[in-house]
N, CA, C, O and CB atoms as a CASP TS submission, in Angstrom:
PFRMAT TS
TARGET T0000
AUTHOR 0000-0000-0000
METHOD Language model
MODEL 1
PARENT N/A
ATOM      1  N   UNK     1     102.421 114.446 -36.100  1.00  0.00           N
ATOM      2  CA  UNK     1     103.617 113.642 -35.907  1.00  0.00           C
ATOM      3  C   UNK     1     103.838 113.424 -34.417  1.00  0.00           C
ATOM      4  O   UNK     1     104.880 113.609 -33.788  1.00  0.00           O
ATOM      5  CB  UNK     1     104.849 114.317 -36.554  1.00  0.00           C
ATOM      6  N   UNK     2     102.719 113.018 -33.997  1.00  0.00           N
ATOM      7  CA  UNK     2     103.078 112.770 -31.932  1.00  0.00           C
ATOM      8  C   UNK     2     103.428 111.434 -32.076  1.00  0.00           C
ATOM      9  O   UNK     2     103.177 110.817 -31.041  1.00  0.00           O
ATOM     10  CB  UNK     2     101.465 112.900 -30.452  1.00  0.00           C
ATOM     11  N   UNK     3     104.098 110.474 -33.292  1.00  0.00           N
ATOM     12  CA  UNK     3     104.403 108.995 -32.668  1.00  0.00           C
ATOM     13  C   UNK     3     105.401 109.120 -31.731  1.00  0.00           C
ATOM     14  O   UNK     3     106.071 110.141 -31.885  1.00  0.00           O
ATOM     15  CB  UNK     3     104.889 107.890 -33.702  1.00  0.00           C
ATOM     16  N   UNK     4     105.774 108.298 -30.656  1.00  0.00           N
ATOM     17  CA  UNK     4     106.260 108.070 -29.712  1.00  0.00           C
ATOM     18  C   UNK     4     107.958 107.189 -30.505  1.00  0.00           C
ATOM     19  O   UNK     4     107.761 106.142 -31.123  1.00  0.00           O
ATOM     20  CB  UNK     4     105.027 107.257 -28.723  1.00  0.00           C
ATOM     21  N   UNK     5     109.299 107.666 -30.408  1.00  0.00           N
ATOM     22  CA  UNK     5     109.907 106.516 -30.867  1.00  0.00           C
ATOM     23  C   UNK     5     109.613 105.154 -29.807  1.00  0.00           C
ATOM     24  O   UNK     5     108.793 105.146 -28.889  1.00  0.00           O
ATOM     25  CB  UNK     5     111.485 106.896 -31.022  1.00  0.00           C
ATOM     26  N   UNK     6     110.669 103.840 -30.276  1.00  0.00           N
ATOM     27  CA  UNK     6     110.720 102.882 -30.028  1.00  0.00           C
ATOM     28  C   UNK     6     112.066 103.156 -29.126  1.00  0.00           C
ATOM     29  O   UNK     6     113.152 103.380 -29.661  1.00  0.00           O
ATOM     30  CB  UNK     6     110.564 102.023 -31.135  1.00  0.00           C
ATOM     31  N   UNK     7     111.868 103.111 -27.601  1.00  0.00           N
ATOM     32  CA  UNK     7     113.052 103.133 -26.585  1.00  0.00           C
ATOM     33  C   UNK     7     113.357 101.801 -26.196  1.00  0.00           C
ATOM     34  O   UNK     7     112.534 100.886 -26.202  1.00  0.00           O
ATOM     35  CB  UNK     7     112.765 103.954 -25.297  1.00  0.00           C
ATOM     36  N   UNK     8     115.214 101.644 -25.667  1.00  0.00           N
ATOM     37  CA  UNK     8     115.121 100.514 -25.074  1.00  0.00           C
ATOM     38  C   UNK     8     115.652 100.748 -23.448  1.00  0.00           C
ATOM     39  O   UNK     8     115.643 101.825 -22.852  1.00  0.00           O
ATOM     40  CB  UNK     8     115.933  99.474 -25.954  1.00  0.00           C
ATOM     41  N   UNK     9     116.149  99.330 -22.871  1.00  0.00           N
ATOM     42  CA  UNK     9     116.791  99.684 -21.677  1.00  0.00           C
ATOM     43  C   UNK     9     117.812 100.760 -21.571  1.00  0.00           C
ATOM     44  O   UNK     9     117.739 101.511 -20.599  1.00  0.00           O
ATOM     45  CB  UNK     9     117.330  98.632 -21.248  1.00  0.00           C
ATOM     46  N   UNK    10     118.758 100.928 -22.454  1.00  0.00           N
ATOM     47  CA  UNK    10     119.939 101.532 -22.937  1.00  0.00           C
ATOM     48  C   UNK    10     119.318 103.221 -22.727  1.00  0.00           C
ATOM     49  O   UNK    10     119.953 104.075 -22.109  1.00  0.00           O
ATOM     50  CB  UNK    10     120.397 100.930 -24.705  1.00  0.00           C
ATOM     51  N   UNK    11     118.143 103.434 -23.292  1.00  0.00           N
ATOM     52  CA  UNK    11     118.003 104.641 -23.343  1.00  0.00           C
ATOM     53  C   UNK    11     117.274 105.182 -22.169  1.00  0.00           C
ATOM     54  O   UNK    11     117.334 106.404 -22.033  1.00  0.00           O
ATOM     55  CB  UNK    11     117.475 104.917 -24.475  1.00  0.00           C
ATOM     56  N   UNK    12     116.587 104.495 -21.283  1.00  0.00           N
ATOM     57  CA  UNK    12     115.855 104.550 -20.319  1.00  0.00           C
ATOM     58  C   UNK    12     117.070 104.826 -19.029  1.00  0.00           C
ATOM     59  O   UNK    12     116.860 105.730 -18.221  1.00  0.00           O
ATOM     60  CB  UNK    12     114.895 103.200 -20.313  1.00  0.00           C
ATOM     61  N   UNK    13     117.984 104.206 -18.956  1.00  0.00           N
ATOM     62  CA  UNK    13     118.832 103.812 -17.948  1.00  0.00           C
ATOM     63  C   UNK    13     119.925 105.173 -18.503  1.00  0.00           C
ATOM     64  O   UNK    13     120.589 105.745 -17.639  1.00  0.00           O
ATOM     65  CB  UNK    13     119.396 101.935 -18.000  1.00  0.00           C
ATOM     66  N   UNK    14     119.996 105.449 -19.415  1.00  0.00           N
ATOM     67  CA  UNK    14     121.177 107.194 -19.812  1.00  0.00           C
ATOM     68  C   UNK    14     119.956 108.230 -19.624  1.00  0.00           C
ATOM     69  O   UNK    14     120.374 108.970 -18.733  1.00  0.00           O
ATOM     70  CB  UNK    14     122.076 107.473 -22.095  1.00  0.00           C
ATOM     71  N   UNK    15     118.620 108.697 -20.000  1.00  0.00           N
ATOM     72  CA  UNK    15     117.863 109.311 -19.430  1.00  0.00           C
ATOM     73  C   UNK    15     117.749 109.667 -17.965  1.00  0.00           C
ATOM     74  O   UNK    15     117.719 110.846 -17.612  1.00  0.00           O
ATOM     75  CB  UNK    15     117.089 108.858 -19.782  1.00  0.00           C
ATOM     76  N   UNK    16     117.684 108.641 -17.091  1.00  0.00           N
ATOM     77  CA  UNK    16     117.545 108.259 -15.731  1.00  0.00           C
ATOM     78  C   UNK    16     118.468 109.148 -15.126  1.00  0.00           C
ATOM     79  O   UNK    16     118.286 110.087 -14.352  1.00  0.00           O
ATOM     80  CB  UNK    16     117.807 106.780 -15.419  1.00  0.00           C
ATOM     81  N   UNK    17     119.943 108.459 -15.849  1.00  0.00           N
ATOM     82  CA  UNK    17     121.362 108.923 -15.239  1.00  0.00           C
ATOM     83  C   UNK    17     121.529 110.643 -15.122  1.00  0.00           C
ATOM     84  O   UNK    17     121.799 111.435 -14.219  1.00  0.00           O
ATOM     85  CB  UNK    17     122.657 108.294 -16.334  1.00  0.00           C
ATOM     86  N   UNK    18     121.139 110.740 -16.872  1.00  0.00           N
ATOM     87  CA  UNK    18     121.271 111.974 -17.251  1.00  0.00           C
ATOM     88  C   UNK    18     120.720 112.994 -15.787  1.00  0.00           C
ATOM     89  O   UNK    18     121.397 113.537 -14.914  1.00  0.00           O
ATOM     90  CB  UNK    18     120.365 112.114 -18.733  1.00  0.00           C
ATOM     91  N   UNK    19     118.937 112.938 -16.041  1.00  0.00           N
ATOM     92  CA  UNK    19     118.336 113.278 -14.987  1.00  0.00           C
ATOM     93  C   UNK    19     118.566 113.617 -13.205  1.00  0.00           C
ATOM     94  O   UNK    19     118.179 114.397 -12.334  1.00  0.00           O
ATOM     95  CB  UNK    19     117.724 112.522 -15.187  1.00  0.00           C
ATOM     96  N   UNK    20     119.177 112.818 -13.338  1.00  0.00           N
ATOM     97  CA  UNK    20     119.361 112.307 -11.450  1.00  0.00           C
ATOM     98  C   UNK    20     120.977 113.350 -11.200  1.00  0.00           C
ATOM     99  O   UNK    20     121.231 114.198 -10.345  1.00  0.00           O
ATOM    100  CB  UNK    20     119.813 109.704 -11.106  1.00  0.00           C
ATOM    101  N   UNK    21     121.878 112.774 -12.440  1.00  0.00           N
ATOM    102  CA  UNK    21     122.652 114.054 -12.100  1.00  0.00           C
ATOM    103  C   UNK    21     123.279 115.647 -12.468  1.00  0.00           C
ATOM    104  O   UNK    21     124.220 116.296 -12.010  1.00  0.00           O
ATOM    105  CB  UNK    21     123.344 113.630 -11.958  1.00  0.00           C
ATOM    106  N   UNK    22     121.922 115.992 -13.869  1.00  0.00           N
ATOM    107  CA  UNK    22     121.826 117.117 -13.888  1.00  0.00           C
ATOM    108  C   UNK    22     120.932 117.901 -12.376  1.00  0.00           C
ATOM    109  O   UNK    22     120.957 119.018 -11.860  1.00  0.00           O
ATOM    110  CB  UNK    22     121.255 117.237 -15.257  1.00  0.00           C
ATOM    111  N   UNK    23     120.300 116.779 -12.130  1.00  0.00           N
ATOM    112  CA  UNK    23     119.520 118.102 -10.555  1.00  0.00           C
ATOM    113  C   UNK    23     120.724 118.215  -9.474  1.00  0.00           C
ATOM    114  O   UNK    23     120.678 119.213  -8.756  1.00  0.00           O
ATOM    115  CB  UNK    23     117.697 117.195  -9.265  1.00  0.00           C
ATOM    116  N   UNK    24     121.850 117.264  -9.264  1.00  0.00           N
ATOM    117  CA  UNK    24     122.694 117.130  -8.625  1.00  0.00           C
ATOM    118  C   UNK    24     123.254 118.169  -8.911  1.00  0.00           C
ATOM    119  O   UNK    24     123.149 119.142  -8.165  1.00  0.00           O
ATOM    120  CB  UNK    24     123.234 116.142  -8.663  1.00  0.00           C
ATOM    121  N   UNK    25     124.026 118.217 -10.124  1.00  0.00           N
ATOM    122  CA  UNK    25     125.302 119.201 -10.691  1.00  0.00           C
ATOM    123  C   UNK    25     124.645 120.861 -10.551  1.00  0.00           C
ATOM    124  O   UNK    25     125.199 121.954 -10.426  1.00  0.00           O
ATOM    125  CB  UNK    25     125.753 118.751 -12.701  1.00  0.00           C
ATOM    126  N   UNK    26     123.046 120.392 -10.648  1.00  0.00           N
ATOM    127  CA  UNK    26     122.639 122.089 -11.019  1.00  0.00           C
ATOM    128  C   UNK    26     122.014 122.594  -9.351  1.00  0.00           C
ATOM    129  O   UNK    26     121.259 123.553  -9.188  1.00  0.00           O
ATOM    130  CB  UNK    26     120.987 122.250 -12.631  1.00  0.00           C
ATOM    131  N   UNK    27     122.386 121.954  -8.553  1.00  0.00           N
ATOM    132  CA  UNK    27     121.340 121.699  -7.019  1.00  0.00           C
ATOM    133  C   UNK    27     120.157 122.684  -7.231  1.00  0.00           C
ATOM    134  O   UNK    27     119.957 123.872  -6.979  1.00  0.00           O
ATOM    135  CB  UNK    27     122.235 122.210  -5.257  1.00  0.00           C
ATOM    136  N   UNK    28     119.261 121.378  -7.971  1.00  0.00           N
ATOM    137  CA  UNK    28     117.712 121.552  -8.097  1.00  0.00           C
ATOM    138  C   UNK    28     116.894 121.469  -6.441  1.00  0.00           C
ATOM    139  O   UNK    28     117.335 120.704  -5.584  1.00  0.00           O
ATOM    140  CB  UNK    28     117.113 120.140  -9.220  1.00  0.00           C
ATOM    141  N   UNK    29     116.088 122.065  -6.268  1.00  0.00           N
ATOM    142  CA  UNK    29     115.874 121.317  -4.821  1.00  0.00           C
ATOM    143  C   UNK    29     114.665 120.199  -5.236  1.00  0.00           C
ATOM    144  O   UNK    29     114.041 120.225  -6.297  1.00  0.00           O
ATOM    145  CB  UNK    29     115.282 122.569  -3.386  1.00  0.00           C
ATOM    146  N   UNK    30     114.514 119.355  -4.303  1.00  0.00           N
ATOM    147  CA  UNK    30     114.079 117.773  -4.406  1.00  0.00           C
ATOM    148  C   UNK    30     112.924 118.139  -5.030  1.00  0.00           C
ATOM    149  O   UNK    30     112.382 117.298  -5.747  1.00  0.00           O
ATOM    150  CB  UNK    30     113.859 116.766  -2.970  1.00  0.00           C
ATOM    151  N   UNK    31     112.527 119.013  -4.931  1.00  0.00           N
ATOM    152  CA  UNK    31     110.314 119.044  -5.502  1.00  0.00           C
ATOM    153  C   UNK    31     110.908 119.504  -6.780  1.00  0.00           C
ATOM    154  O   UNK    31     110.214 118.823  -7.535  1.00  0.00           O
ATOM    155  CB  UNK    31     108.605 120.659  -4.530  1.00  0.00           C
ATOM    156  N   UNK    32     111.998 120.429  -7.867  1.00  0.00           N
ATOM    157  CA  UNK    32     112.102 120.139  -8.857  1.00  0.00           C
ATOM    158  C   UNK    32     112.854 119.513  -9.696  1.00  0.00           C
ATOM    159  O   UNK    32     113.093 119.838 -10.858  1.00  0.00           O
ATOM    160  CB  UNK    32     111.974 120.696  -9.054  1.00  0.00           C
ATOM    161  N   UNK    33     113.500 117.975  -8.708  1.00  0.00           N
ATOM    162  CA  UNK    33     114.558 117.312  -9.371  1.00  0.00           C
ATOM    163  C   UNK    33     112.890 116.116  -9.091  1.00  0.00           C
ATOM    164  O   UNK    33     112.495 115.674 -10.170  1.00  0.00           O
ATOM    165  CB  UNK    33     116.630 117.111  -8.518  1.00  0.00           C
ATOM    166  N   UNK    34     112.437 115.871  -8.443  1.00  0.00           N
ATOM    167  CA  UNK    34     111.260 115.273  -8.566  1.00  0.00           C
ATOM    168  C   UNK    34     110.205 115.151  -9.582  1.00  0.00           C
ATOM    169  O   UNK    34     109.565 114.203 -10.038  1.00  0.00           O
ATOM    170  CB  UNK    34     110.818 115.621  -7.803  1.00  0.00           C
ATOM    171  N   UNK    35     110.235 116.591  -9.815  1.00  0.00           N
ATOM    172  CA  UNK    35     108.920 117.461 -10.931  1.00  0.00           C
ATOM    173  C   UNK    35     109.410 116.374 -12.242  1.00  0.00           C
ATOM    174  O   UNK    35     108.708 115.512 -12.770  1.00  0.00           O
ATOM    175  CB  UNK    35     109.279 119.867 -11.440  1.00  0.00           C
ATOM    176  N   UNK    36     110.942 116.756 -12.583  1.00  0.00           N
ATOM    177  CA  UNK    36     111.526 116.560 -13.436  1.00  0.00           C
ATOM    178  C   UNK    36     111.157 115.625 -14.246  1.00  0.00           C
ATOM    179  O   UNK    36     110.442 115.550 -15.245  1.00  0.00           O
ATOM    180  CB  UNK    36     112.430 116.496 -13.123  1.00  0.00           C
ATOM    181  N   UNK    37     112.125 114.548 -13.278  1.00  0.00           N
ATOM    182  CA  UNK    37     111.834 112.637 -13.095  1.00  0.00           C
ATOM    183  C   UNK    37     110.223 112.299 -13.632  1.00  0.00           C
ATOM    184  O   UNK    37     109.882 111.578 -14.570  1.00  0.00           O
ATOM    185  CB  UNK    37     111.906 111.996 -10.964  1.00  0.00           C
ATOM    186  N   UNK    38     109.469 112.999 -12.795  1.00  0.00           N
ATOM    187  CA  UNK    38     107.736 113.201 -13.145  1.00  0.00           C
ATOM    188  C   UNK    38     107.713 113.033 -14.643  1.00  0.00           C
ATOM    189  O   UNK    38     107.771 112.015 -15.333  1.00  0.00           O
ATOM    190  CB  UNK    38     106.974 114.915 -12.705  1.00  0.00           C
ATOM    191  N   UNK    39     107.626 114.148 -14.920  1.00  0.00           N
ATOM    192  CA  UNK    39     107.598 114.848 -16.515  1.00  0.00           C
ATOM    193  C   UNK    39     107.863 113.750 -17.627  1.00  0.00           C
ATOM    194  O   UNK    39     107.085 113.267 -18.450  1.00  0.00           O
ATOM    195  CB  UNK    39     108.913 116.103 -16.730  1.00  0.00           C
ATOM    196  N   UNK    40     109.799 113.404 -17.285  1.00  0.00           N
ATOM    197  CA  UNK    40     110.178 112.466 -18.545  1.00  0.00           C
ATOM    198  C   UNK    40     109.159 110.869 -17.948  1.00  0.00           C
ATOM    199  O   UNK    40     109.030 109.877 -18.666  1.00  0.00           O
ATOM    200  CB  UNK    40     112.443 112.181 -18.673  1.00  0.00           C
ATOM    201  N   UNK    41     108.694 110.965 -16.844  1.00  0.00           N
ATOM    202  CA  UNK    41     108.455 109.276 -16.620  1.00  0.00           C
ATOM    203  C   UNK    41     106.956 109.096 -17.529  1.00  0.00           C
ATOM    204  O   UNK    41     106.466 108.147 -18.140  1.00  0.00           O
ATOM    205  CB  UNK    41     108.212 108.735 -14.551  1.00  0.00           C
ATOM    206  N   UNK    42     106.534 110.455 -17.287  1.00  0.00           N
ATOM    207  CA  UNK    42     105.429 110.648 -18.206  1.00  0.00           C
ATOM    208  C   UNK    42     105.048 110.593 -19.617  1.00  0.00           C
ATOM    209  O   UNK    42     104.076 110.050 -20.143  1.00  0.00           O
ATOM    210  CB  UNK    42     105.195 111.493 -18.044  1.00  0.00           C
ATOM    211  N   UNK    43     106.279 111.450 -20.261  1.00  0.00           N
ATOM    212  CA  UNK    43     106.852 111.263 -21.910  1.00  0.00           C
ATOM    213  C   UNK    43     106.893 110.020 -22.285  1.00  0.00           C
ATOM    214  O   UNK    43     106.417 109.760 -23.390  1.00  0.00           O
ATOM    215  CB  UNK    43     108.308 111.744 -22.233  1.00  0.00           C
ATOM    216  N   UNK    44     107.406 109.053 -21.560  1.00  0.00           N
ATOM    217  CA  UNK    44     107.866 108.038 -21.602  1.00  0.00           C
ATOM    218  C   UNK    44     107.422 106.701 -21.691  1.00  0.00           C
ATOM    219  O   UNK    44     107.982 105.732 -22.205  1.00  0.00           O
ATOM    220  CB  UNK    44     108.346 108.149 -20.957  1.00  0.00           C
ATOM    221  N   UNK    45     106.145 106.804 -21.015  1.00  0.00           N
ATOM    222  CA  UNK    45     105.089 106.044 -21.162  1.00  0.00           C
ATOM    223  C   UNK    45     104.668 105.719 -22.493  1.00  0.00           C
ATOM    224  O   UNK    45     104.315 106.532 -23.347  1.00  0.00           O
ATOM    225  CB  UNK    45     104.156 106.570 -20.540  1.00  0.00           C
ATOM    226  N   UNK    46     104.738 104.317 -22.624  1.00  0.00           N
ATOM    227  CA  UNK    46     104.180 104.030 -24.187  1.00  0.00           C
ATOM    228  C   UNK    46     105.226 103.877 -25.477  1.00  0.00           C
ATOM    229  O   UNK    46     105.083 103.636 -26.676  1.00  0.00           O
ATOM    230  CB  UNK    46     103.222 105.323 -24.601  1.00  0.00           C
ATOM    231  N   UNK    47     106.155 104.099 -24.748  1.00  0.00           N
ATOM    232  CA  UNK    47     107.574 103.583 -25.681  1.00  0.00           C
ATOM    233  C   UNK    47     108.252 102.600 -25.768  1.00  0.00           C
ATOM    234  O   UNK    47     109.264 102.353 -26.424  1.00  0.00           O
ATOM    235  CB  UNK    47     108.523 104.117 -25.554  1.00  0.00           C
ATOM    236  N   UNK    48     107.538 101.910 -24.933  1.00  0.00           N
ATOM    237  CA  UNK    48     108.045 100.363 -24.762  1.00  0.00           C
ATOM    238  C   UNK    48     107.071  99.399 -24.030  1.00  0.00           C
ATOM    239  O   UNK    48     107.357  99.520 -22.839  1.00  0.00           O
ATOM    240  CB  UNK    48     109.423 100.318 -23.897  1.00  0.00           C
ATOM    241  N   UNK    49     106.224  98.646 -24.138  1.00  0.00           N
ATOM    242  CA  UNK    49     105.631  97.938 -23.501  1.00  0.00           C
ATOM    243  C   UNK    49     106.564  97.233 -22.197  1.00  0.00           C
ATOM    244  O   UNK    49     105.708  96.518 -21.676  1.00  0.00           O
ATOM    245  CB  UNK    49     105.067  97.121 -24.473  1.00  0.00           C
ATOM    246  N   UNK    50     107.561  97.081 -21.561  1.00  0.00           N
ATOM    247  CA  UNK    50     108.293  96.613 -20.732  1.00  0.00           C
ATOM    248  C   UNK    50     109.049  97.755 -19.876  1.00  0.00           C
ATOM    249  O   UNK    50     109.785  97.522 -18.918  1.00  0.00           O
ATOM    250  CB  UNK    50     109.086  95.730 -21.417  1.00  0.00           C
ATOM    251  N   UNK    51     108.718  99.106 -20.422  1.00  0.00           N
ATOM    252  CA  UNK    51     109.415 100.429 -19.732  1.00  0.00           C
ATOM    253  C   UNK    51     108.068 100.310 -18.460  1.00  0.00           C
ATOM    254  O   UNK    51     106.839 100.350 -18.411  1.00  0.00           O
ATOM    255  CB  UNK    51     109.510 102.304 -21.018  1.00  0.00           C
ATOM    256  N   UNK    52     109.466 100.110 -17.376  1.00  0.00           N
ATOM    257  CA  UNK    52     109.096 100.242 -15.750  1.00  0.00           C
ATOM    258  C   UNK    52     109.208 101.195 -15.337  1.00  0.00           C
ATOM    259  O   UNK    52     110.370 101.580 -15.213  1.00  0.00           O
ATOM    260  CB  UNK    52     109.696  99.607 -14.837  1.00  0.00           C
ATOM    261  N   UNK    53     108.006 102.196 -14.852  1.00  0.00           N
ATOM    262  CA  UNK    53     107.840 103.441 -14.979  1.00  0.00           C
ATOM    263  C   UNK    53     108.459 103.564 -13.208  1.00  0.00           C
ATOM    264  O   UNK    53     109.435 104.257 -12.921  1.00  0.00           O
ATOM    265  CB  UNK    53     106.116 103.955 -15.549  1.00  0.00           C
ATOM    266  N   UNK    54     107.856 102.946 -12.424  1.00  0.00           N
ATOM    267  CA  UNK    54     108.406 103.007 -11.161  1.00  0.00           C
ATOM    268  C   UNK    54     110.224 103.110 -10.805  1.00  0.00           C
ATOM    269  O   UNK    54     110.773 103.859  -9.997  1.00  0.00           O
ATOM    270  CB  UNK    54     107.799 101.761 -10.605  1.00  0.00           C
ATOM    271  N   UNK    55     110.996 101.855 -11.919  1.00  0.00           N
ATOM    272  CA  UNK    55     112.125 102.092 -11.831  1.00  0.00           C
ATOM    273  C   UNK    55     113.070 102.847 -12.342  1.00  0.00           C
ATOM    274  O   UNK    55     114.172 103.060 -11.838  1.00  0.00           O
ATOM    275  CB  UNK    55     112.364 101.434 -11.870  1.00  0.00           C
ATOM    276  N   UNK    56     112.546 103.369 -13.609  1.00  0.00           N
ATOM    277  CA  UNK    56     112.660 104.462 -13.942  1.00  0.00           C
ATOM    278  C   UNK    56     113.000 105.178 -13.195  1.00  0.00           C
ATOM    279  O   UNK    56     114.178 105.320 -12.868  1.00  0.00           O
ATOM    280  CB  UNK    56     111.925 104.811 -14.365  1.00  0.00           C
ATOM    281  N   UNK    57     111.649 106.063 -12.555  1.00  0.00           N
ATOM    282  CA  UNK    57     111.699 106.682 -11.704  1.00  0.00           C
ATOM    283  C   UNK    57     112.695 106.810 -10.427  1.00  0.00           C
ATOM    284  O   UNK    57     113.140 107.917 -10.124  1.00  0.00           O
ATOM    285  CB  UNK    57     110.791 106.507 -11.557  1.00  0.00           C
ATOM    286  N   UNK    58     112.972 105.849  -9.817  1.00  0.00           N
ATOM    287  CA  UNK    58     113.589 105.230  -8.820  1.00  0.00           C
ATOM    288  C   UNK    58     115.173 105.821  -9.133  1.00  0.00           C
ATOM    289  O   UNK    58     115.809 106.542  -8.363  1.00  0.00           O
ATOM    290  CB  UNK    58     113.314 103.525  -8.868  1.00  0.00           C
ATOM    291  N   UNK    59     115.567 105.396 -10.270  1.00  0.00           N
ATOM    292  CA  UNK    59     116.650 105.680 -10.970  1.00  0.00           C
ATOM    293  C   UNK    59     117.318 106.922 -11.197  1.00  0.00           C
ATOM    294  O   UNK    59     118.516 107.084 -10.964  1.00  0.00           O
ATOM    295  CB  UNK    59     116.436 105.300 -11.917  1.00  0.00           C
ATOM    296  N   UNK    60     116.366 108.014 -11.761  1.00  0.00           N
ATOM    297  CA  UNK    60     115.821 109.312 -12.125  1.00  0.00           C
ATOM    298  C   UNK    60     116.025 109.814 -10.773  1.00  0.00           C
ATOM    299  O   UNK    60     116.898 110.679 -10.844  1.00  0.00           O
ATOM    300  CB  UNK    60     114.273 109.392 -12.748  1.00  0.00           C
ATOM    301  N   UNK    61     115.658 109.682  -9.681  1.00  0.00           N
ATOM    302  CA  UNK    61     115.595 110.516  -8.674  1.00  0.00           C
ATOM    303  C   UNK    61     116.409 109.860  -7.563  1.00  0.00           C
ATOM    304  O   UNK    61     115.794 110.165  -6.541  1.00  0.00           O
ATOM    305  CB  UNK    61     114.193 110.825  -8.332  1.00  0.00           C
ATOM    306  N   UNK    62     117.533 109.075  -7.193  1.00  0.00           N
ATOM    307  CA  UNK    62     118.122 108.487  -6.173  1.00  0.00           C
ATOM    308  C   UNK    62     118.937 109.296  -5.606  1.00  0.00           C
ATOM    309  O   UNK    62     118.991 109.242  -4.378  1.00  0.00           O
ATOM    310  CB  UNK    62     118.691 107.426  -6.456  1.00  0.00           C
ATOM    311  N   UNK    63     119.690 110.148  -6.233  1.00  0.00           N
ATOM    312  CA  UNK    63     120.317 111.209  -5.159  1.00  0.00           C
ATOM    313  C   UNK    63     119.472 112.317  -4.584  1.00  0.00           C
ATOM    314  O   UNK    63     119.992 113.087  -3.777  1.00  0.00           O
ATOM    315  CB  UNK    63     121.469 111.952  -5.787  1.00  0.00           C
ATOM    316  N   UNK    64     118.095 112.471  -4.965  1.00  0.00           N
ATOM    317  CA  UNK    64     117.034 113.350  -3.957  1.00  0.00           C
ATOM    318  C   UNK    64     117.425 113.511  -2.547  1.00  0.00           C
ATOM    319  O   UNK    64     117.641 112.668  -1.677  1.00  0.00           O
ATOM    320  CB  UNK    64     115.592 112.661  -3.848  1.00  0.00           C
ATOM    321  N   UNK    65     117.464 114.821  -2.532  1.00  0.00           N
ATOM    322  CA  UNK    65     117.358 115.035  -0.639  1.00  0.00           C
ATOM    323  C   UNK    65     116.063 115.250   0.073  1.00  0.00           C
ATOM    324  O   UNK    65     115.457 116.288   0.340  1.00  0.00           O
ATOM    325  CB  UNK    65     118.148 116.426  -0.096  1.00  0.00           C
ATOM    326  N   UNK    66     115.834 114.155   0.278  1.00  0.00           N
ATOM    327  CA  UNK    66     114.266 113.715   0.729  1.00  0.00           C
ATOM    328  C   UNK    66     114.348 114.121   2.301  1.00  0.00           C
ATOM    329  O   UNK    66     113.284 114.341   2.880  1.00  0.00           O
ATOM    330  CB  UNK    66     113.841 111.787   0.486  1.00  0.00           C
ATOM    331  N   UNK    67     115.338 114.209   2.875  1.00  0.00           N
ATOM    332  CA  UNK    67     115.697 114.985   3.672  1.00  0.00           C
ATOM    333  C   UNK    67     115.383 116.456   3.727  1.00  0.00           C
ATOM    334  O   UNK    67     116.018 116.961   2.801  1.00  0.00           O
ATOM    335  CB  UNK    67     116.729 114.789   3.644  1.00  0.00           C
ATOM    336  N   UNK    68     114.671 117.435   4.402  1.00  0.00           N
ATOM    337  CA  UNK    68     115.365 118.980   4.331  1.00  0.00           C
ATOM    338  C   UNK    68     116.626 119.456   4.527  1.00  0.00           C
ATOM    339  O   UNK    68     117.202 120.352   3.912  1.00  0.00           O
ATOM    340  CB  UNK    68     114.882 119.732   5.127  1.00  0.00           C
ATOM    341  N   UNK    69     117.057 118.702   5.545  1.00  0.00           N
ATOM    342  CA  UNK    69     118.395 118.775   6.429  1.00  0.00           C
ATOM    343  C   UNK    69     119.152 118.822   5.327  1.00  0.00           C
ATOM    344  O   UNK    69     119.801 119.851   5.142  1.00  0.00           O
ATOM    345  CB  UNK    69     118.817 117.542   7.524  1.00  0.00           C
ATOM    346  N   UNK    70     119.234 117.772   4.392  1.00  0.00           N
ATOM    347  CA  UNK    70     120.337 117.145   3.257  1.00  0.00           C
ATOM    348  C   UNK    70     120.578 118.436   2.375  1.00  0.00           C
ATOM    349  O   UNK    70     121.794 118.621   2.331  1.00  0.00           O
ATOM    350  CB  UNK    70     119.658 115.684   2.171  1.00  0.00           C
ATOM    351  N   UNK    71     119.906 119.391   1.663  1.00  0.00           N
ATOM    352  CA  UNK    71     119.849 120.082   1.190  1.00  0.00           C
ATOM    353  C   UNK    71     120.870 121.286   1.441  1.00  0.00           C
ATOM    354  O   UNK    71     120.910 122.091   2.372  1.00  0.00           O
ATOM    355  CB  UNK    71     118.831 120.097   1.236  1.00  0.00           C
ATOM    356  N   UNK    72     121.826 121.125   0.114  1.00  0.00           N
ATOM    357  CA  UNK    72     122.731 122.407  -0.062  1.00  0.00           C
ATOM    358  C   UNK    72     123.993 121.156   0.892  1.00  0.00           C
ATOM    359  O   UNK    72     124.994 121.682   1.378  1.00  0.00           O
ATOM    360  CB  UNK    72     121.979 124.445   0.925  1.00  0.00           C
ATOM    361  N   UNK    73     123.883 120.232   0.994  1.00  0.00           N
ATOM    362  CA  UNK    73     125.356 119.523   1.870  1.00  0.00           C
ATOM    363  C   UNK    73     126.134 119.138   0.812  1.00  0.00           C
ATOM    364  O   UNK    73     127.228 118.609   1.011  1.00  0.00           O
ATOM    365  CB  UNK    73     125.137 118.022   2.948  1.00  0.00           C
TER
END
């Protein structure tokens, strides 16, 4: 039973959200609020012929402190 469901924008874009600010709320540091984003962008693949894995991504990880400095502010 590995079929993949059928995702749409809706679910891609509350995933994303979800993601980006559970590493926030839980202060993940950036390599595992990164890892994370990784992982589901990976799952994710193949659930939609039009799922943009880059923006996804993009989405998934925008409050990153790509910074060191930023970290713990």
């Amino acid at each position: 039973m590995n079929k993949k469901p059928r995702m749409t924008r809706a679910h891609y874009t509350f995933l994303a959200t979800f993601i980006n600010d559970y590493a926030v709320d839980q202060n993940l540091s950036p390599c595992d609020h990164i890892t994370l984003a990784s992982l589901m962008k990976r799952y994710l693949k193949g659930t939609n012929p039009l799922f943009q894995e880059n923006r996804f991504f993009d989405a998934a990880t925008e409050d990153v402190a790509w910074d060191p400095q930023e970290v713990g502010q």
